[in-house]
C-alpha positions as CSV (number, residue, x, y, z in Angstrom):
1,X,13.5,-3.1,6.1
2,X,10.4,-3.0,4.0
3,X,6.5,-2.9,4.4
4,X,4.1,-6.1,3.4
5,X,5.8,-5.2,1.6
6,X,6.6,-3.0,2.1
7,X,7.0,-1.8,3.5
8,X,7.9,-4.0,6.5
9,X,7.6,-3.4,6.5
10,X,5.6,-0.3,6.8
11,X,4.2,0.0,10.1
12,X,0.3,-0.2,9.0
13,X,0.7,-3.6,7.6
14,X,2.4,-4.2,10.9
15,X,-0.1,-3.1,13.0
16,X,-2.1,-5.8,11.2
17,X,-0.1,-8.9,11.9
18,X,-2.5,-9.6,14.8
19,X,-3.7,-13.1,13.8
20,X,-7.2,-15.2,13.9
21,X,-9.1,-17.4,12.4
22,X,-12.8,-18.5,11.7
23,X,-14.0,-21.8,10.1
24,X,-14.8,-21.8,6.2
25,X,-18.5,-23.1,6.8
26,X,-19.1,-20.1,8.5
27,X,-19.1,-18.1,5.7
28,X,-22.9,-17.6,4.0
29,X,-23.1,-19.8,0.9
30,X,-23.4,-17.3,-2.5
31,X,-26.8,-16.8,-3.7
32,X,-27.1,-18.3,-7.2
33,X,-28.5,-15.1,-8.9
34,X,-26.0,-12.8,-7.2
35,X,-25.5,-10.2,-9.9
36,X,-22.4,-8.1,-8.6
37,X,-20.1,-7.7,-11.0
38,X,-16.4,-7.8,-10.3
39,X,-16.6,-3.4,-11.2
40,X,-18.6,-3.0,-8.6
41,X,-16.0,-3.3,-5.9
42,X,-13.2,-0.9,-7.7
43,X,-14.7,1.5,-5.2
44,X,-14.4,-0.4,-1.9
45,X,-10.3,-1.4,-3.0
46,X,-9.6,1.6,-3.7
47,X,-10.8,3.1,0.0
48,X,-9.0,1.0,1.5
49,X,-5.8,1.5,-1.2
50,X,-6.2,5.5,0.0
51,X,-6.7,4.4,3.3
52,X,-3.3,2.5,3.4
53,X,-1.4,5.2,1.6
54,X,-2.6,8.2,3.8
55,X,-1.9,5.7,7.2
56,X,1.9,5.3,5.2
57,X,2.5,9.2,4.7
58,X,1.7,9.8,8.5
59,X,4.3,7.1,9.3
60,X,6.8,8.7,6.4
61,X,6.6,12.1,7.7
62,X,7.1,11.0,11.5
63,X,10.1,9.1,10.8
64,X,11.4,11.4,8.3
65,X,11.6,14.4,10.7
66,X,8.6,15.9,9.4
67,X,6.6,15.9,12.3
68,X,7.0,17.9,15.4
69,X,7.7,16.0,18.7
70,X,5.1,17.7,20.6
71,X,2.8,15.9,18.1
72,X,3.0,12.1,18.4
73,X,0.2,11.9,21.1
74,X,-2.4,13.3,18.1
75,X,-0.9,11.9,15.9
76,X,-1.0,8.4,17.5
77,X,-5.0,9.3,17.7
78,X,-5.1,10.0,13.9
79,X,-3.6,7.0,13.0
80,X,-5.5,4.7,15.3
81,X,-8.8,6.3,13.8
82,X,-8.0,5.3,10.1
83,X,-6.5,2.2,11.3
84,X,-9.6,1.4,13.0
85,X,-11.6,2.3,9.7
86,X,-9.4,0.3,7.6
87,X,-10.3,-2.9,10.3
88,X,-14.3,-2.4,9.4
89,X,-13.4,-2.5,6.1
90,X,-11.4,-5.7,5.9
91,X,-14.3,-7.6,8.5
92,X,-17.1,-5.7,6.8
93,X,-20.5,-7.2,4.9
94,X,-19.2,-5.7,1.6
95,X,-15.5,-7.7,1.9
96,X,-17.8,-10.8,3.0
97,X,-20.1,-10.6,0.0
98,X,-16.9,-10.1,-2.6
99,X,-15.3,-13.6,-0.8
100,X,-18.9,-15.0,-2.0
101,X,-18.7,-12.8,-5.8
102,X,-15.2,-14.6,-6.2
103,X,-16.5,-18.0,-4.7
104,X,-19.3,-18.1,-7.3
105,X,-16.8,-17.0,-9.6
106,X,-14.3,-20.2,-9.1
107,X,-17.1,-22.4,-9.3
108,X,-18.2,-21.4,-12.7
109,X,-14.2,-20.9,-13.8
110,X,-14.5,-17.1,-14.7
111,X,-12.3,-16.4,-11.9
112,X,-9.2,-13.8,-12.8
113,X,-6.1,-14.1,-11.4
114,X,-5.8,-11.1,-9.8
115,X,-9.4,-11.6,-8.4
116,X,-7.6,-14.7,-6.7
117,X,-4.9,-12.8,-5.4
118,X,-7.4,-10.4,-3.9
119,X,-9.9,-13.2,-2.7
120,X,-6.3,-15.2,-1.1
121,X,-5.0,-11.8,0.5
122,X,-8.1,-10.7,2.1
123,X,-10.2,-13.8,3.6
124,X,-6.5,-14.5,5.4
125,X,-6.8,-10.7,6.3
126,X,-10.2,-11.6,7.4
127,X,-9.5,-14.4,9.1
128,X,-6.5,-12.8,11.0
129,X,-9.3,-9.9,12.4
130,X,-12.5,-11.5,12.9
131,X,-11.7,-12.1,16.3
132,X,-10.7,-9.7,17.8
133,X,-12.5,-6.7,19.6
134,X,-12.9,-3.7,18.0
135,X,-11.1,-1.5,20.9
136,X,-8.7,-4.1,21.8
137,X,-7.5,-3.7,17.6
138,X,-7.2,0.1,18.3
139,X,-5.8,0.4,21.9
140,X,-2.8,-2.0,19.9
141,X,-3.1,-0.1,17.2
142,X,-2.5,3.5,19.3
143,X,0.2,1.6,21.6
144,X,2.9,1.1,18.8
145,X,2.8,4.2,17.5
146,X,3.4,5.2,21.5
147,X,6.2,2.2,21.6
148,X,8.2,3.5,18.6
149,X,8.3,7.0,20.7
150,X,9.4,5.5,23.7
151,X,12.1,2.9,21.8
152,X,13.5,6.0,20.2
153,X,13.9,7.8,23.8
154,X,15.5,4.8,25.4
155,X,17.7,3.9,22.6
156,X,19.1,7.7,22.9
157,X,19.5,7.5,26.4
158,X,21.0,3.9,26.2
159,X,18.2,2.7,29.2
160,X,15.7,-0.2,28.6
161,X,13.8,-0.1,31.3
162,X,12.3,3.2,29.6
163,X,10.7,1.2,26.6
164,X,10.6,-2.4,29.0
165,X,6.9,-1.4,30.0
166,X,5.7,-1.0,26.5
167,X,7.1,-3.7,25.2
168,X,5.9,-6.2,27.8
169,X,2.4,-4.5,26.8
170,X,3.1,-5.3,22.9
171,X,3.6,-9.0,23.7
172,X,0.7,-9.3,26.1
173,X,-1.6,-8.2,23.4
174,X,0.2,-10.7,21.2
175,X,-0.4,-13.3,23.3
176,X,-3.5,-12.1,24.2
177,X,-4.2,-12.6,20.2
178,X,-2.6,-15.5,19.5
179,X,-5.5,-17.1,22.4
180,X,-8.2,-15.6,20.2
181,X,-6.8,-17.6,17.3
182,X,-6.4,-21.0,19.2
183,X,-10.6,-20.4,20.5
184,X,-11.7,-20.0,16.9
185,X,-9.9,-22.6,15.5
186,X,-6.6,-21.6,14.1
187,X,-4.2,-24.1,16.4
188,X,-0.3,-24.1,15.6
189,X,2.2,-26.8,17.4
190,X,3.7,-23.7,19.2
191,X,2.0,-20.3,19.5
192,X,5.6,-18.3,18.2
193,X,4.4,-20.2,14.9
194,X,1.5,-18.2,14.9
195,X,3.2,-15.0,14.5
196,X,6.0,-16.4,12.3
197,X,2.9,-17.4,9.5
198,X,1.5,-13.9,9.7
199,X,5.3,-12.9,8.2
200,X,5.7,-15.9,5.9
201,X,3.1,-18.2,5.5
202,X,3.7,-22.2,6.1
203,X,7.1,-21.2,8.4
204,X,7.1,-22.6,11.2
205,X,9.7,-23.4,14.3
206,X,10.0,-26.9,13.6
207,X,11.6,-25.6,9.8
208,X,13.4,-22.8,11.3
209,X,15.1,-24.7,14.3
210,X,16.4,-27.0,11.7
211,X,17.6,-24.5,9.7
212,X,19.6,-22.8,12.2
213,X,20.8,-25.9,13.0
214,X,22.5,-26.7,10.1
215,X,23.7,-22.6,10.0
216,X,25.0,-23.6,13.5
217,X,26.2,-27.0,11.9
218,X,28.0,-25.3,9.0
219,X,28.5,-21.5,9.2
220,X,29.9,-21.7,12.9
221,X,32.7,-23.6,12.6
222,X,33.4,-21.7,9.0
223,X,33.8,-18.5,10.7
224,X,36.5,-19.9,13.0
225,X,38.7,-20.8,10.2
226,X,38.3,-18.0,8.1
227,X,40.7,-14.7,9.5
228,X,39.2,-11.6,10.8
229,X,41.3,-10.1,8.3
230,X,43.0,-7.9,11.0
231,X,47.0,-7.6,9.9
232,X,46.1,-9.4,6.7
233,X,43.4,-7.5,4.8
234,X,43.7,-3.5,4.4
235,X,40.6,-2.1,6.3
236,X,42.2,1.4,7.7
237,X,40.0,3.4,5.0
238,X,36.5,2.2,6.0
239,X,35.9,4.7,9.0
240,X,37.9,7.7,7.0
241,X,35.2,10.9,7.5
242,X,33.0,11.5,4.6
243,X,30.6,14.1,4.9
244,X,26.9,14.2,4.5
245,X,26.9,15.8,1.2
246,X,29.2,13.1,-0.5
247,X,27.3,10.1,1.1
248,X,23.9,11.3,-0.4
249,X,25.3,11.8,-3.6
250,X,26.7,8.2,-3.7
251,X,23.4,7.1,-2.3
252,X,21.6,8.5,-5.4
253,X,24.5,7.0,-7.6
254,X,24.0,4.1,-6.5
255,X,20.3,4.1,-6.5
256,X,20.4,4.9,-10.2
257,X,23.1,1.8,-11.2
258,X,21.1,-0.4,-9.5
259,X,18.2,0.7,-11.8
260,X,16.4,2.7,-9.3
261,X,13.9,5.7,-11.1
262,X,14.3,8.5,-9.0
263,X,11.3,10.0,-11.3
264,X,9.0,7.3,-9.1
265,X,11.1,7.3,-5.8
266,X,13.2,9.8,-3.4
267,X,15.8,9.4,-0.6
268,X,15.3,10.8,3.4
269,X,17.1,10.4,5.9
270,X,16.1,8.5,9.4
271,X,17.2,6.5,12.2
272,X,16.7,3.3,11.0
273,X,16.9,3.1,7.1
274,X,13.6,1.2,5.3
275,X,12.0,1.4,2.3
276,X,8.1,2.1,2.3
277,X,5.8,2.4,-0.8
278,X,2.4,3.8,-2.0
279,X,2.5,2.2,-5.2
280,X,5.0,1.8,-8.2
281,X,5.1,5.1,-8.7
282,X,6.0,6.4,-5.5
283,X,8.3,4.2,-4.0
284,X,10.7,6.0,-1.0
285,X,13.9,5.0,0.6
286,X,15.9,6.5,3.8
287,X,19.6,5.8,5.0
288,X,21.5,6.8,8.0
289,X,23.7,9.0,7.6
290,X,27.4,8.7,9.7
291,X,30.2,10.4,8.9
292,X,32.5,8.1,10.2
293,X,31.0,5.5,9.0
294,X,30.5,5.4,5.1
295,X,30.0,2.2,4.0
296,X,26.8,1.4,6.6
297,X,25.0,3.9,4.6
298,X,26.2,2.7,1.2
299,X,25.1,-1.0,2.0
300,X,21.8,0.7,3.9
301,X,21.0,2.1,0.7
302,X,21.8,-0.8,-1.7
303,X,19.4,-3.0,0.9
304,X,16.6,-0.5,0.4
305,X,17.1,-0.2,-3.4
306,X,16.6,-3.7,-3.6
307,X,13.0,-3.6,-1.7
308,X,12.6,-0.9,-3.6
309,X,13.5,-2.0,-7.1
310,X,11.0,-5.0,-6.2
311,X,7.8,-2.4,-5.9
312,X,8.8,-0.1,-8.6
313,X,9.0,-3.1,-11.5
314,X,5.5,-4.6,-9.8
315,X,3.1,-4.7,-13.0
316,X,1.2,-2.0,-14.4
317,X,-1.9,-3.7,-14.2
318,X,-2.1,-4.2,-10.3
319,X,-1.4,-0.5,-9.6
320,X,-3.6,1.2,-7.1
321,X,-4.8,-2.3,-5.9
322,X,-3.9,-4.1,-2.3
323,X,-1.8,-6.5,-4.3
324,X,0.6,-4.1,-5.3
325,X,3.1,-4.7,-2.9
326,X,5.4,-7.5,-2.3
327,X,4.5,-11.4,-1.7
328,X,5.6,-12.0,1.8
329,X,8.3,-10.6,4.2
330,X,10.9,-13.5,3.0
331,X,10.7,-13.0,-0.6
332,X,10.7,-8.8,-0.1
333,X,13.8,-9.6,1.8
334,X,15.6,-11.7,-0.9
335,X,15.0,-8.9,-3.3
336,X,17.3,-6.1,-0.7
337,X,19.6,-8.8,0.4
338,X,20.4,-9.9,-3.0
339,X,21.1,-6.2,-4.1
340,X,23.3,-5.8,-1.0
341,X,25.1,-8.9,-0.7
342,X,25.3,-10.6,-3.7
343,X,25.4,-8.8,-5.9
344,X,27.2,-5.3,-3.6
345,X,29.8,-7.1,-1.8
346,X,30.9,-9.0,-5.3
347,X,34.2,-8.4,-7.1
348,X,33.0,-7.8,-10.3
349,X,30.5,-5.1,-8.8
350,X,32.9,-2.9,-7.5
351,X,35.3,-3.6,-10.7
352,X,32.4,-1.8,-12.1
353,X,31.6,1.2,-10.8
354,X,35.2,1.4,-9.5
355,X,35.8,4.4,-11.3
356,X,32.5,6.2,-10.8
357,X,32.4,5.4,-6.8
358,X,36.4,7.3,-6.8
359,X,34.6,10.7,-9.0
360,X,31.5,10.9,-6.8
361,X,33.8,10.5,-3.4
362,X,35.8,13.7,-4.6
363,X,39.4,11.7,-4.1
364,X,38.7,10.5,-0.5
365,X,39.1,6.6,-1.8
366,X,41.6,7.4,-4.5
367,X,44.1,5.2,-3.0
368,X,42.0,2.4,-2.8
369,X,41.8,-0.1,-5.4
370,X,38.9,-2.3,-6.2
371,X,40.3,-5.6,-5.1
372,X,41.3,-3.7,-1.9
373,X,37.7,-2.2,-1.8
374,X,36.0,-6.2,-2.2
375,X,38.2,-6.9,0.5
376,X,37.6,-4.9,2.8
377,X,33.7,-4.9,3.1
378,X,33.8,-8.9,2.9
379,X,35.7,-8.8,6.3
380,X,34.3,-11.5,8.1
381,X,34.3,-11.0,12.1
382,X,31.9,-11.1,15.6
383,X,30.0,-7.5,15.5
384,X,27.7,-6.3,18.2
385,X,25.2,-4.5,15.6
386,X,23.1,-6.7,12.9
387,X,22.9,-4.2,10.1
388,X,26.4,-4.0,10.5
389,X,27.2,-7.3,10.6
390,X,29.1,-9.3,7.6
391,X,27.0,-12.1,5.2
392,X,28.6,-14.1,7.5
393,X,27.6,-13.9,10.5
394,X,24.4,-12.1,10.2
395,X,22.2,-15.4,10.0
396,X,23.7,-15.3,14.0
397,X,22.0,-12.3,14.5
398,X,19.0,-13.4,13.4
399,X,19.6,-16.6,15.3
400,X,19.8,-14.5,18.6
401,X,16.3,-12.4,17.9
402,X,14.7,-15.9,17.0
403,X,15.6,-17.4,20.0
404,X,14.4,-14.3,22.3
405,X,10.9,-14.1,20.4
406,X,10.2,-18.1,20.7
407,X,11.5,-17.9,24.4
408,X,8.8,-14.7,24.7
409,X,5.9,-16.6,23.2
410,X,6.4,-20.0,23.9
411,X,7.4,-19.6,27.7
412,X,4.7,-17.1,29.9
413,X,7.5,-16.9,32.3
414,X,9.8,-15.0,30.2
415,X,9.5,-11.1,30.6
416,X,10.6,-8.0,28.6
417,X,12.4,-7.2,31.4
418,X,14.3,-10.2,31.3
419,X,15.4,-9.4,28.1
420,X,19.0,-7.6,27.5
421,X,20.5,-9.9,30.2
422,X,19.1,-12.8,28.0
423,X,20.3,-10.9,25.0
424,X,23.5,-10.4,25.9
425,X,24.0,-14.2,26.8
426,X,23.2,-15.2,23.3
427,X,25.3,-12.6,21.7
428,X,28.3,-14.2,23.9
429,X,27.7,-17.8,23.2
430,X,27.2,-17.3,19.2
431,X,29.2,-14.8,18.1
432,X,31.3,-14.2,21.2
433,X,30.6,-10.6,21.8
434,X,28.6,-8.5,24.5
435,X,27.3,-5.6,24.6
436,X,28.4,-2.7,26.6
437,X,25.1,-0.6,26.7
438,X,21.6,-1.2,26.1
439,X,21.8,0.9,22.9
440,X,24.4,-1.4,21.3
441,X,22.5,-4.5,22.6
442,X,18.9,-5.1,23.0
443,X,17.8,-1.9,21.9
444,X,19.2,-1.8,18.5
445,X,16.5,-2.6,16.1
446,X,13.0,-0.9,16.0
447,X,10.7,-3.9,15.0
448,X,9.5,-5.1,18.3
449,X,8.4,-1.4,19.0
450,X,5.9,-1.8,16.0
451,X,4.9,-5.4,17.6
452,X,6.8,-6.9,14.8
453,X,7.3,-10.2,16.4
454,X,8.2,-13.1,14.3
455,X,9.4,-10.9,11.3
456,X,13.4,-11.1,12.3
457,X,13.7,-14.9,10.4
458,X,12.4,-13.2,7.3
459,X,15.8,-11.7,7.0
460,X,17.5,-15.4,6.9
461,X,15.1,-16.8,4.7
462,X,15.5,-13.8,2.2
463,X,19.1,-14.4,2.6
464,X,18.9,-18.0,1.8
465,X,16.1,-17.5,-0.8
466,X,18.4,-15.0,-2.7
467,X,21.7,-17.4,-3.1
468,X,18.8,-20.0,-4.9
469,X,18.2,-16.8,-7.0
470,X,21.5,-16.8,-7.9
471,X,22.1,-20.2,-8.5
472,X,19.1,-20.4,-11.1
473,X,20.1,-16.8,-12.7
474,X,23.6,-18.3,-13.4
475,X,22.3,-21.1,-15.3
476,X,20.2,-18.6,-17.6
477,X,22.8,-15.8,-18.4
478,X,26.3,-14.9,-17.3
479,X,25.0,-12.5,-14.6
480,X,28.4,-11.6,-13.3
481,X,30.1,-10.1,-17.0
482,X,26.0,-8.1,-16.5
483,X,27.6,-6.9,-12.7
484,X,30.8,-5.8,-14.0
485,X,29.2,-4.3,-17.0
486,X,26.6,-2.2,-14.8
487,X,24.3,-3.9,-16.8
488,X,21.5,-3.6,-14.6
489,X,18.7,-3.6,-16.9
490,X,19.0,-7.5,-18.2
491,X,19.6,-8.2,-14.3
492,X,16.5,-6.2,-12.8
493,X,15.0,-7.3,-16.1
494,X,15.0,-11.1,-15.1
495,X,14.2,-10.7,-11.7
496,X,10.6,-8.7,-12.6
497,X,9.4,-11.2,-15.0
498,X,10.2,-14.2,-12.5
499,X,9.6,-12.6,-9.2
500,X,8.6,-8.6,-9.4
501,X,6.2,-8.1,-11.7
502,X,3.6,-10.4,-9.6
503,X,3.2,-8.4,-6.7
504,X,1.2,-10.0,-4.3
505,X,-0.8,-11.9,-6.8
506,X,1.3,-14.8,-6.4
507,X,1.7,-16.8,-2.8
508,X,5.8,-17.4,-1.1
509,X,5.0,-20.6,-2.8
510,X,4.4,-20.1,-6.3
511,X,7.2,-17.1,-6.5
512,X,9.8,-20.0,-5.5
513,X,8.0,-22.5,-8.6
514,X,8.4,-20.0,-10.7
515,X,11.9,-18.5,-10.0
516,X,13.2,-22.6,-9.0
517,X,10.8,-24.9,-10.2
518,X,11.2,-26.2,-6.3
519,X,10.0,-25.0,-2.9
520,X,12.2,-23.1,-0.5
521,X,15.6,-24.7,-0.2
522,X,18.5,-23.3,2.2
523,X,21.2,-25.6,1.0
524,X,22.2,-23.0,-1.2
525,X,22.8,-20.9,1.4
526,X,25.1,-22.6,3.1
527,X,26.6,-23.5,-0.3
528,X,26.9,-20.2,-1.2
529,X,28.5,-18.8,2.4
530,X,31.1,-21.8,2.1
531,X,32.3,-21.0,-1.6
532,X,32.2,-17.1,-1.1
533,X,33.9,-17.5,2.5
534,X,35.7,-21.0,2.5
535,X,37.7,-19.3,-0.3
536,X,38.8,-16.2,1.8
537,X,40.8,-18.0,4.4
């Protein structure tokens, strides 16, 4: 999980995935003498740079067990007040008159690139927030921070109905917002597409409903005929107990093979693992710890190194600007899924750090080889929990939380209350599994407490976006003798000049010319799940 990547996602940029839009000719035409030069907007960036960070340490240090629990009420108030600040900024007079200094710019063809990235991030930033009322931005603003509380209370206690009446609130004011959008201009063929483009510009539900078609087409029938690997495949060592000191160290192991700086980034614990970042240089990471559960927090934390990896190796030259984050939600995601899946659940990874994964588990794998090791975490069966869940049927899980939000957003009947006996329907009739308790089931994930609605098929199309990665990288260098060599450095080394390095300077678009030379392409997803899998029957 990452924000805008960050961090998803981190929560400010969520908070700002409300959506609107206003026409083009309504902006004032630039003033042929305008004298402003580019300098003299270093100090309005960097406001709302600070702004961002300090909104990201409040979030850090609540989820992070910083904060007192008697505290969340003020601290709800605190961020809604910078938030708020951070909303005048972005539909202010000084944003509108640098649209105009950059406008004036293209015409005469002194434009900069990262002047464009700025100019293509913010006028859709402004667009998304002209439109909506000042205390209707902060009373959602206030109300996820609220949400998250409540979503932690009633995942504890295993009961919806405590975080039901929040939720239905989230989506109401998304609705609510997606209106604003449709009276000012911006019209989509469904509303749910309106929230999907705030995640990952140009996706829509037509695209997606034919992809998880042919993932429906393809994958389903794939995980019939390939075993469960119960009786067949040697699994008895994934639960043995580890404790927490062990699992950090591996986490920090692996953090460092994976070419993690620790000098620029550190490891917390939380209750759902993300990765968050307030520039290159200070780039964090969390896992969950369970001792009975190992290999959830060693896959946790090669998922978060990967967002993480991404932000660290962003260029120099964009630090301490807005566009040093990550291009969209989908290409963040490619980044961790390509660290954990790929590239963590291959052979020739754990051939490789084989015998520095036995030293730093003190002898509690010793009798485990490294074929028995790739084995065993490419199990392929139903699960009731997505972060769980094997590369092969996780795109299901996704499936399930993509059907639930277009349902919620494209049919007013539907209600949050409705929700975990909807939920558990869909988790029967794809992967054939149902939940016992809310806890296991619809209350499993954190996002929709944030009002992250539409960012769940980001995970997919990272997935799918990071087997094109590898199918490109293999034709440039032999990236598997790299894996077993640990050879990290030529690996992470490609991936920033073709993809990390650019930030947010560069659209979804542009990051898949210049990693592809085409546009988004899932075949080699389902290629990739049919020769990884179709070989393990």
């Amino acid at each position: 999980m990452m924000k805008k990547v960050f961090s998803i996602l981190l929560a400010i940029f969520l908070l700002l995935t409300v959506s609107c839009a206003i026409r083009q000719d309504e902006f004032r035409t630039p003033e042929p003498d305008m004298q402003e030069t580019y300098d003299d907007f270093d100090a309005f960036f960097d406001k709302i740079t600070a702004l961002t960070h300090a909104i990201t340490m409040f979030y850090w240090d609540m989820d992070t067990g910083g904060m007192p629990p008697g505290a969340i009420e003020t601290r709800a108030r605190v961020i809604s007040v910078l938030d708020a600040e951070l909303f005048e900024m972005k539909t202010s007079e000084t944003m509108l008159t640098f649209f105009q200094y950059v406008e004036a710019a293209i015409e005469r063809g002194e434009a900069t690139d990262i002047q464009m990235g700025l100019y293509r991030e913010f006028i859709r930033e402004y667009n998304r927030l002209m439109c909506i009322p000042a205390d209707e931005y902060k009373a959602f603003s206030e109300l996820a921070v609220l949400a998250v509380a409540k979503w932690e209370e009633a995942k504890d206690k295993s009961d919806f109905s405590i975080f039901a009446p929040y939720l239905q609130q989230l989506v109401d004011y998304q609705r609510k917002f997606i209106i604003y959008r449709a009276d000012a201009g911006m019209v989509y063929d469904t509303p749910y597409d309106a929230l999907l483009d705030d995640y990952e510009p140009g996706m829509t539900v037509e695209i997606l409903d034919a992809f998880f078609a042919e993932i429906r087409e393809n994958v389903v029938p794939l995980l019939q005929s390939v075993t469960s690997g119960e009786g067949v495949i040697r699994d008895d060592f994934l639960t043995r107990e580890v404790s927490e000191e062990i699992q950090l160290n591996v986490a920090k192991m692996l953090m460092e093979t994976l070419g993690f700086d620790l000098n620029r980034g550190i490891l917390a614990q939380s209750a759902h693992p993300f990765a968050t970042s307030m520039g290159r240089n200070d780039v964090r990471i969390t896992t969950h710890i369970n001792p009975n559960d190992f290999f959830d927090s060693f896959f946790g934390v090669a998922h978060e190194t990967g967002h993480a990896i991404y932000e660290q190796n962003i260029s120099e030259r964009l630090g301490f600007t807005p566009l040093e984050t990550g291009s969209s939600m989908g290409i963040h995601e490619s980044q961790s899924r390509f660290f954990e899946n790929v590239i963590g659940r291959s052979l020739p990874f754990w051939e490789g750090i084989y015998d520095v994964f036995i030293r730093v588990t003190e002898g509690i794998f010793d009798d485990v080889s490294a074929l028995e090791l790739y084995a065993a975490v490419n199990i392929a069966k139903p699960s009731l929990i997505r972060i769980q869940a094997d590369e092969l049927t996780y795109p299901l899980h996704i499936m399930v939380r993509y059907e639930i939000e277009k349902m919620l957003f494209n049919d007013p009947d539907v209600k949050a209350e409705d929700l975990p006996e909807i939920w558990n329907a869909k988790m029967q009739e794809y992967l054939g599994v149902t939940p016992a308790n809310d806890a296991e089931g619809i209350l499993q994930d954190i996002h929709w407490a944030f009002g992250e609605f539409g960012y769940f098929p980001s995970y997919v199309i990272g997935s799918a976006f990071a087997a094109q990665i590898l199918d490109v990288m293999e034709n440039d260098f032999d990236v598997w003798a790299s894996v077993r060599a640990l050879d990290f450095e030529t690996i992470n080394g490609w991936l920033a000049e073709r993809v990390h390095k650019h930030g947010a300077m560069l659209s979804p678009g542009e990051i898949y010319a210049q990693v592809a030379y085409e546009g988004f392409n899932p075949k080699y997803y389902v290629e990739y799940l049919t020769r990884k899998f179709g070989g393990m029957q």
